[in-house]
NUFIGU-726183 format. One record per atom (N, C-alpha, C): x, z, y; residue in one letter. Coordinates in steps of 0.1 Angstrom, whole numbers, plus 5000, padded with zeros to 4 digits. Example, Ala and Ser with C-alpha at 12.3 -4.5 7.8 and 13.67 -1.06 7.14 Angstrom:
BEGIN
513250784943A
512350784955A
513250784967A
512850714978S
513750714989S
512950795000S
***
This chain:
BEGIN
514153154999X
513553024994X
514752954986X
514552914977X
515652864967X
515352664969X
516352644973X
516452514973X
516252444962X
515452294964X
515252194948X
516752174945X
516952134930X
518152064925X
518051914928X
518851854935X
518451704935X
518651664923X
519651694914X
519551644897X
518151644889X
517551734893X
516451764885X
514751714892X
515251714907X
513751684918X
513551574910X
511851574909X
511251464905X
510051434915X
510551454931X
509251424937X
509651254943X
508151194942X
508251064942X
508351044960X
508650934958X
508850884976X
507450814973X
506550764988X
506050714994X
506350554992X
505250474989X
506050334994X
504850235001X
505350175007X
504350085014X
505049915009X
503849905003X
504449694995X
503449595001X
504049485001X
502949385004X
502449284991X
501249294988X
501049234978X
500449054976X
501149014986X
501348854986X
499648814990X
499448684986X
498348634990X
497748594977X
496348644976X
495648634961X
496548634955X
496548614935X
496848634927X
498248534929X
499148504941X
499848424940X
501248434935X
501748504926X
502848534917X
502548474907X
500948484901X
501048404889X
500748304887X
500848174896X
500848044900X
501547964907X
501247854902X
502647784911X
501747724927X
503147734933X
502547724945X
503747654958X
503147604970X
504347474973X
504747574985X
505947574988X
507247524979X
506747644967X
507547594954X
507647704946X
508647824943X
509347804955X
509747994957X
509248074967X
508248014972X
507848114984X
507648224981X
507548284968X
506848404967X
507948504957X
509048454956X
509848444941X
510848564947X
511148614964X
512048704964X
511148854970X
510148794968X
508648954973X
508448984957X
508248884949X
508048914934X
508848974926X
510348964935X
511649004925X
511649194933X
511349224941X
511349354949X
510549444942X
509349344941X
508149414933X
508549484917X
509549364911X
509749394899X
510949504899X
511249514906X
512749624910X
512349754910X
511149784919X
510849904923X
510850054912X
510550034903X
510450084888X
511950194891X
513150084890X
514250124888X
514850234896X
513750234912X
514750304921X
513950434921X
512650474914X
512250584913X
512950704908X
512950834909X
513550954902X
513150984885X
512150924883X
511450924868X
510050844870X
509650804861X
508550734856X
507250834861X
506650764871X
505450824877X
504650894866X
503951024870X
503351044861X
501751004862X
501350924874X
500550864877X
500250824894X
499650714897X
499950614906X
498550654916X
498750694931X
497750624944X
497950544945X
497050454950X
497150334954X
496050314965X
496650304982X
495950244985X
495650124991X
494950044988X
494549864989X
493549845004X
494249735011X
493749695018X
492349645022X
492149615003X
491349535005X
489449634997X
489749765002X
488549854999X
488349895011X
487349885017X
486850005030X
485750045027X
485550195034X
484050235025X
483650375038X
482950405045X
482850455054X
483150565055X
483150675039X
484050765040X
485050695031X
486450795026X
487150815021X
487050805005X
487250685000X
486550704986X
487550684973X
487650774963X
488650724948X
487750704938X
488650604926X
488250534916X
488150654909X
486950664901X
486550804893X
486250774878X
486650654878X
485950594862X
487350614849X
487350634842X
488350644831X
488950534827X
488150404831X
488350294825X
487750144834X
488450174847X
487550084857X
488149924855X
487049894858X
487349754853X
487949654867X
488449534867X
488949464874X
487949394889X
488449414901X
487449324905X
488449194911X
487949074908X
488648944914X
488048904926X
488448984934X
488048964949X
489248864956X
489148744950X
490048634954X
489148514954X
489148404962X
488248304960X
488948164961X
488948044954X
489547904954X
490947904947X
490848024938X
492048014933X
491747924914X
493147924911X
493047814899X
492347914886X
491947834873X
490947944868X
491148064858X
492748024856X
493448124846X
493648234854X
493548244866X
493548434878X
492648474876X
491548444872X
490848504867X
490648604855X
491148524849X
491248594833X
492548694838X
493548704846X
494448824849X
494148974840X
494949014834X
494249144832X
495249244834X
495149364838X
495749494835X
495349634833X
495149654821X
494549764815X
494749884817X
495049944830X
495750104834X
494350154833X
494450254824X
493850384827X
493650474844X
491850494843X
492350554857X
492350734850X
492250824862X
492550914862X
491551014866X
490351034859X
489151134868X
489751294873X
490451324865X
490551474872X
491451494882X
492851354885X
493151344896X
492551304908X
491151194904X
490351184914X
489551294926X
489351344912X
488551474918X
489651564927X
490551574924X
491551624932X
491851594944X
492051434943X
492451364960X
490951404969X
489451354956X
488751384968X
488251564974X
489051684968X
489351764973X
489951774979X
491051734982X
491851764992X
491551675004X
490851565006X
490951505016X
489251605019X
488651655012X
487651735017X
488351845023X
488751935014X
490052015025X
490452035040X
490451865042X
491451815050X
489851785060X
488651805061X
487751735070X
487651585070X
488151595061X
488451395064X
486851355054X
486751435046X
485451375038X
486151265027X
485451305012X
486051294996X
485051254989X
485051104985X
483751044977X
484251004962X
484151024947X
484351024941X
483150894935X
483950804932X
482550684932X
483750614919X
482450644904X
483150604888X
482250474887X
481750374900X
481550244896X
482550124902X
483050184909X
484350084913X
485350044909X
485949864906X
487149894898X
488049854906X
489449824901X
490249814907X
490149644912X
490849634927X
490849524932X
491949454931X
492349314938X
493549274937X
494749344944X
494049404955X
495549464961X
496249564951X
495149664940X
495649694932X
496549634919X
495649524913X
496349494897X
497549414902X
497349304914X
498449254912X
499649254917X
500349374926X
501549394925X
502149474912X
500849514910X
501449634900X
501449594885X
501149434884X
501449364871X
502949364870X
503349344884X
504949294883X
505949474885X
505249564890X
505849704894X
506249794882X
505149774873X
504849864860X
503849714851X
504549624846X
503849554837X
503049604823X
503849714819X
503049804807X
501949854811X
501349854825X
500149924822X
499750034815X
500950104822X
500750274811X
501050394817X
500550374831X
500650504838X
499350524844X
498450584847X
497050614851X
497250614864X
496150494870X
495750474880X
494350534889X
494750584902X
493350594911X
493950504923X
492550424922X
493050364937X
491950454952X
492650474962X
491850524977X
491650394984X
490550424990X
489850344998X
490650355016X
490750255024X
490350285034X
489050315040X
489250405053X
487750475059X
487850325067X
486250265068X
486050155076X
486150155089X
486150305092X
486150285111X
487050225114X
488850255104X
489750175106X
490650245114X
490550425117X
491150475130X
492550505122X
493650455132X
495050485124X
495050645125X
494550745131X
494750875133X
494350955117X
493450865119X
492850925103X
493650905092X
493850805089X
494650755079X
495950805080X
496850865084X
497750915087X
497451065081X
496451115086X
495651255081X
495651245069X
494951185062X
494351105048X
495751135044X
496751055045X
497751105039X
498451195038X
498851305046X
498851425046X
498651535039X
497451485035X
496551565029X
497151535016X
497951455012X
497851394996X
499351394994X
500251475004X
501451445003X
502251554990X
501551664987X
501451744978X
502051684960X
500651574963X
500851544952X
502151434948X
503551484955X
504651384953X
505251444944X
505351604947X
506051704937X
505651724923X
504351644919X
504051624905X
504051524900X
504851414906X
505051324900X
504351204903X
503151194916X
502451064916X
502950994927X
503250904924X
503850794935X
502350744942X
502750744955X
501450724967X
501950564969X
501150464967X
501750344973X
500350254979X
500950244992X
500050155001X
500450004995X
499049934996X
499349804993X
498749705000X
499249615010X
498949555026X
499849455025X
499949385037X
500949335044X
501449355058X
502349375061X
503149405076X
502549305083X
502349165082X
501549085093X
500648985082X
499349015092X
497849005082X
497348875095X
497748785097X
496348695107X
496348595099X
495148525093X
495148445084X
495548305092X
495148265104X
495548135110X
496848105115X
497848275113X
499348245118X
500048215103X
499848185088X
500548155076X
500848025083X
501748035080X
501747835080X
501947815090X
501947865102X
502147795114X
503647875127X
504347765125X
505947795126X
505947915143X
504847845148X
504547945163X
504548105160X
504648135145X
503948295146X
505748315143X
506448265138X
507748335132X
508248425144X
508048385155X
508748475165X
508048655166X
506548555167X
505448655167X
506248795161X
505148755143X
505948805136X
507548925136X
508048835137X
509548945139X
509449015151X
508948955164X
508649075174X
508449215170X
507149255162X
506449345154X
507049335147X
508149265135X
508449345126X
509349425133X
510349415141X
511149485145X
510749605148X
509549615158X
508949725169X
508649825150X
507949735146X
507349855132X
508749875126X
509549825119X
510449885117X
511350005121X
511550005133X
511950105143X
511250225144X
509850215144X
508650325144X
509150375132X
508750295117X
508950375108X
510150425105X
511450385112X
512550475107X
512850605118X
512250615124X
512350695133X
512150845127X
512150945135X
512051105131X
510451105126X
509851185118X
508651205112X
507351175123X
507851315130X
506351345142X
506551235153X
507651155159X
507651045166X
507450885159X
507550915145X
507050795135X
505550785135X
505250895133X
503450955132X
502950875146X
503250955154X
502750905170X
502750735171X
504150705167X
504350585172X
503250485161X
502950555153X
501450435144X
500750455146X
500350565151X
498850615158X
498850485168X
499550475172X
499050375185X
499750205182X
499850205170X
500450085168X
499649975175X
498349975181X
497949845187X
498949825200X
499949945204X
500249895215X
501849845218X
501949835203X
503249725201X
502949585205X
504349555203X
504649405207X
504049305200X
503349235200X
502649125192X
501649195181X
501249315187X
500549365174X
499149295170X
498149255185X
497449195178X
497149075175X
498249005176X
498848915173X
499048865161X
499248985152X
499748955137X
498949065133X
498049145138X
496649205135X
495549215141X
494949085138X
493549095151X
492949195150X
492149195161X
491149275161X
490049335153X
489649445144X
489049475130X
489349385121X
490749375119X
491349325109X
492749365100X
492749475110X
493649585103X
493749625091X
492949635084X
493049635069X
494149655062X
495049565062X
496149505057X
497249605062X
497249655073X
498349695079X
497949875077X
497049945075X
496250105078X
497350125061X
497050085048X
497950155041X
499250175041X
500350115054X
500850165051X
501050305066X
500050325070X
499950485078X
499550575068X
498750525059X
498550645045X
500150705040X
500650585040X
501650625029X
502850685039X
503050705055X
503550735063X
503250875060X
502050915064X
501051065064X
501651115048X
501851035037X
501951105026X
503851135025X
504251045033X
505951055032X
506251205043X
505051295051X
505351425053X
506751425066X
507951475056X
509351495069X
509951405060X
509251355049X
510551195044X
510851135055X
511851095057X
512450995068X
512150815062X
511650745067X
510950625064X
512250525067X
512350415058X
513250315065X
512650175055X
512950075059X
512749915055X
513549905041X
513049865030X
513549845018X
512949715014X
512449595020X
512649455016X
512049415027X
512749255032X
511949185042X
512148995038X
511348945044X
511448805039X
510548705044X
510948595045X
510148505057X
509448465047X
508248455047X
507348355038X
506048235045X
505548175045X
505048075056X
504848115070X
505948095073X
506648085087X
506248205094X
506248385084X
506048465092X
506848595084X
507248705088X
508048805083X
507048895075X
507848945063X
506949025054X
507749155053X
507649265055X
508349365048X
508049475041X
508549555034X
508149675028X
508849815035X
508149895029X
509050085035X
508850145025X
509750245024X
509850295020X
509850485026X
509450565022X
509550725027X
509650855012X
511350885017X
511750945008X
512550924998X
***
């Protein structure tokens, strides 16, 4: 077996980002840097890649769908699944092309995989999609599919789900989960969760840098971390399941923390695998 050239490997790492709260990078908002050192990470990420994706996963928190579902439309349109925001997020645009024959691909292989592959060309992209990736790839010129989460919500699966999709790193498509590390709407803002918070980020941090198959395990059962449901209630995981996708898709990548940051009075971080 002939080893890759690292000079020449173009296989993409895995990443798991948090994509802030609604469209909130492109507004002002109090204080006005709360959001200004998660938005400058966002804009970095580009740089630390091996080459220019030749097209983008994405999976968003904010789709669940009972099976396993990708964007299958050539040209999906935006959805602004944000509410009480100011009226120019609205009009937000980002024009990525999606990708049908890699769709059809993911949902073969997660058919493959038993997991079950829904190719659905009426869905468009959501916010967890457009808006990190206004600031990640602002040209809008790499083709997009976004993956759904499965609604049961089971970390086992989603870890599988990724797995199944880790293949496609060696051609170039960057897999990126798009969530947040701590998702309880009533702990923003309230100085009681900061401890919370870092409890779990720590425990998750540690999980994810750990060896592969004891990283894997240790998510499978992430409810039985420290503060977990604390900073993930109960069927509210959402937020937190992509980044076990993108765990499952990082394979024997070794996973480690590549941004963290207090933002209303709770810890936010990203990963990276690979």
């Amino acid at each position: 077996m002939i080893a890759s050239d690292p000079a020449t490997d173009r296989t993409m790492p895995t990443l798991f980002v948090p994509h802030g709260a609604g469209p909130c990078f492109f507004m002002e908002w109090n204080p006005p840097t709360a959001w200004n050192a998660m938005a400058d990470f966002l804009r970095g990420i580009a740089t630390t890649l091996p080459a220019k994706p030749t097209a983008i996963v994405l999976i968003s928190g904010h789709w669940l769908q009972p099976t396993f579902s990708v964007t299958s439309a050539a040209r999906p349109a935006l959805v602004y699944d944000y509410h009480g925001f100011p009226p120019h997020t609205y009009e937000l645009r980002y024009p990525a092309a999606g990708e049908p024959r890699l769709a059809a691909r993911i949902a073969g292989l997660l058919e493959d995989a038993s997991l079950g592959g829904h190719e659905d060309a009426q869905r468009g992209f959501d916010h967890g999609m457009f808006i990190p990736l206004k600031l990640m790839f602002p040209d809008a010129d790499i083709p997009v599919v976004q993956l759904s989460l499965r609604s049961d919500l089971d970390p086992q699966a989603h870890i599988e789900a990724g797995r199944a999709l880790q293949g496609l790193r060696k051609d170039g498509v960057l897999i990126v989960g798009s969530g947040m590390s701590f998702h309880n709407m009533r702990g923003y803002g309230d100085p009681r969760f900061a401890p919370i918070s870092d409890e779990f980020d720590h425990w998750l941090s540690a999980a994810v840098e750990t060896a592969p198959e004891q990283r894997d395990l240790a998510l499978q059962s992430w409810e039985q971390a420290p503060s977990a449901r604390l900073c993930h209630p109960p069927r509210a995981e959402e937020h937190l399941l992509p980044l076990l996708v993108a765990a499952g898709a990082g394979g024997e990548s070794i996973g480690r923390k590549v941004f963290s940051d207090r933002v209303m009075h709770t810890t936010l971080s990203a990963y990276r695998f690979g």
